[in-house]
Structures are given as structure tokens and as C-alpha cells.
N, C-alpha and C positions, 0 to 999 in steps of 0.2 A: 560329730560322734554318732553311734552306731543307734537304734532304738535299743537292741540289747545290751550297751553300755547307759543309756539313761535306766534302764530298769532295774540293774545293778544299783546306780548310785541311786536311785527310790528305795529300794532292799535296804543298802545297807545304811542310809540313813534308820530307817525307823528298827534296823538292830542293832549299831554300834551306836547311834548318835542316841535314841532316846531307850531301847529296853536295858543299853550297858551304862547308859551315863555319860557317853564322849559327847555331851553336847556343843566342845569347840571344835569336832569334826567338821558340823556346820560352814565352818571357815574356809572349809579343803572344798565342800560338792556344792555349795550356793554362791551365788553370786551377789558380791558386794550391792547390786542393784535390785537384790529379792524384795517383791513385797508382796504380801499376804491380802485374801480379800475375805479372811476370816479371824481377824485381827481380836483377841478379848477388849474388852474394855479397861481403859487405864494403859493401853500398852503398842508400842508403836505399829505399824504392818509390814515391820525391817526384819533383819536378820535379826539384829541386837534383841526386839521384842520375842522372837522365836523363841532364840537360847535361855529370855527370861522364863518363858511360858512353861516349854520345857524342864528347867530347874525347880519351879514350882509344880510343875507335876509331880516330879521325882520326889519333893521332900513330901508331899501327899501321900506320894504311891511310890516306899523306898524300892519295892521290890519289883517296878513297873515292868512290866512287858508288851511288845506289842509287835504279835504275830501278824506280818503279811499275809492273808488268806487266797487273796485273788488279784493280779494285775493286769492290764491289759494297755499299752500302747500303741502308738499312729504320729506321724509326723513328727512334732517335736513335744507330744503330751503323753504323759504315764498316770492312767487311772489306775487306783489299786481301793481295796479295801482292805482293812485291818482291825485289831481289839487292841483299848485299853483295858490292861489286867494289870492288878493288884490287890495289894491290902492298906487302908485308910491307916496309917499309922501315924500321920505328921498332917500337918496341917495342909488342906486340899483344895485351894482356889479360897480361902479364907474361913472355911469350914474344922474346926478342929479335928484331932482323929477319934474316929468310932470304932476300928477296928473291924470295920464291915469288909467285906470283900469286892470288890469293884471288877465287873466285866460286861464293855460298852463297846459298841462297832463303832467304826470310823471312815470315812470316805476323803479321799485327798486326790484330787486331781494335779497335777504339776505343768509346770511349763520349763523347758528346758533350750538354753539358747546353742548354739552352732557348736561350740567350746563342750558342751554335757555338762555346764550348768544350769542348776536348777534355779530358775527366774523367779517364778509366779508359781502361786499356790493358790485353789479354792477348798473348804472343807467342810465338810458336812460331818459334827457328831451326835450323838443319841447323849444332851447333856443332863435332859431330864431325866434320863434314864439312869447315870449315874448317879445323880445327886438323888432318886428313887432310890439306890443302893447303899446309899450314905447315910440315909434317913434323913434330908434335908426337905425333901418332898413329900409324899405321902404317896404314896401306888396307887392306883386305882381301887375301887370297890371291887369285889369279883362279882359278877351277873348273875 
């Protein structure tokens, strides 16, 4: 596959699969052998753990969104950055809802094998920084 077909299916992952809800999209642009090197706790580094992760975002943040800002590929890797947006309405990583508004950058590196399957994923998010919007942490003092 093309680089501009793996950056497609990095797009339309994080807009059909997680800001619409098609989380068994998943099934169609990953590869049965995806593992993740940013696995939460309690949850496998498979596919299976994604679509749960995923799911449980959504009932956190029913209204989830998350805009691609910036992508960039090479060989067989698609960097991109993106936002988790939403509203805290459901329970959010085991947090009940506050009704706060949620908006946290995201960094997701990818790995994509010959086929424009997506392999391997690393991910860098701002989680403090959420759960700062959630009121589970406390913000900083201001200086």
C-alpha cells in the first residue's frame, strides 16, 4: 500500500472508528496481529483491548470527537497528532460524570504492514491533563 493510503486509513480510523462510534471498523484497517505499546492497565495490547478502550471512552465522552490536526508519514509509519473532545457525561476510565468538558492532545505513531494494515501503535496522551479537566487532579497553582 501507498503512504497516502496508510494515512487514510490513520484518518479515518480516529473519525469513523472512534469520533463516530464504528469501533468494529477496527476489524476492516488492523491487523489481527496489532499490538499496542500503550496498553491501559487491566487491558490487553490486542485489538480486542483497543475496541474495549475505545468503548469506554465513548461512554465517558458520548459526544467524543477527535480531530486529526497534523499527520506526517515515511516508509511504513504514519505520525499524526490529534484531540480528545468531549463532555464527561458517563463514566470516564472509572471516574463518574462531572459534566466538565474534556479537550487533551494525542500523539499516535503507527505501524503499517505491506497489506495497509495497521500493526503496531505507540501513544503519547496529555492524561493528566484530562483528568485536570475532569476534576480528578487538581491544576496547578498559578505563579
Amino acid at each position: 500500500m501507498s503512504l497516502e493510503d496508510n494515512v487514510a486509513t490513520y484518518r479515518r480510523w480516529f473519525d469513523e472508528g472512534c469520533s463516530q462510534g464504528n469501533v468494529d471498523l477496527a476489524d476492516a484497517l488492523y491487523s489481527p496481529d496489532y499490538v499496542t505499546h500503550a496498553v491501559r492497565p487491566g487491558l490487553p495490547p490486542t485489538l480486542e483491548g483497543l475496541k474495549i478502550f475505545i468503548r469506554a471512552l465513548r461512554e465517558g465522552l458520548p459526544d467524543l470527537s477527535c480531530p486529526v490536526e497534523d499527520v506526517i508519514a515515511e516508509a511504513d509509519r504514519v505520525a499524526g497528532r490529534f484531540s480528545i473532545r468531549g463532555t464527561h457525561r458517563g463514566t470516564l476510565l472509572g471516574v463518574p460524570a462531572t459534566g466538565n468538558p474534556v479537550d487533551t492532545s494525542v500523539m499516535v505513531i503507527a505501524r503499517f504492514d505491506d497489506a495497509g494494515k495497521w500493526v503496531e501503535d505507540w501513544v503519547c496522551w496529555d492524561q493528566v491533563g484530562m483528568f485536570q479537566q475532569i476534576g480528578v487532579i487538581p491544576a496547578p497553582a498559578a505563579a
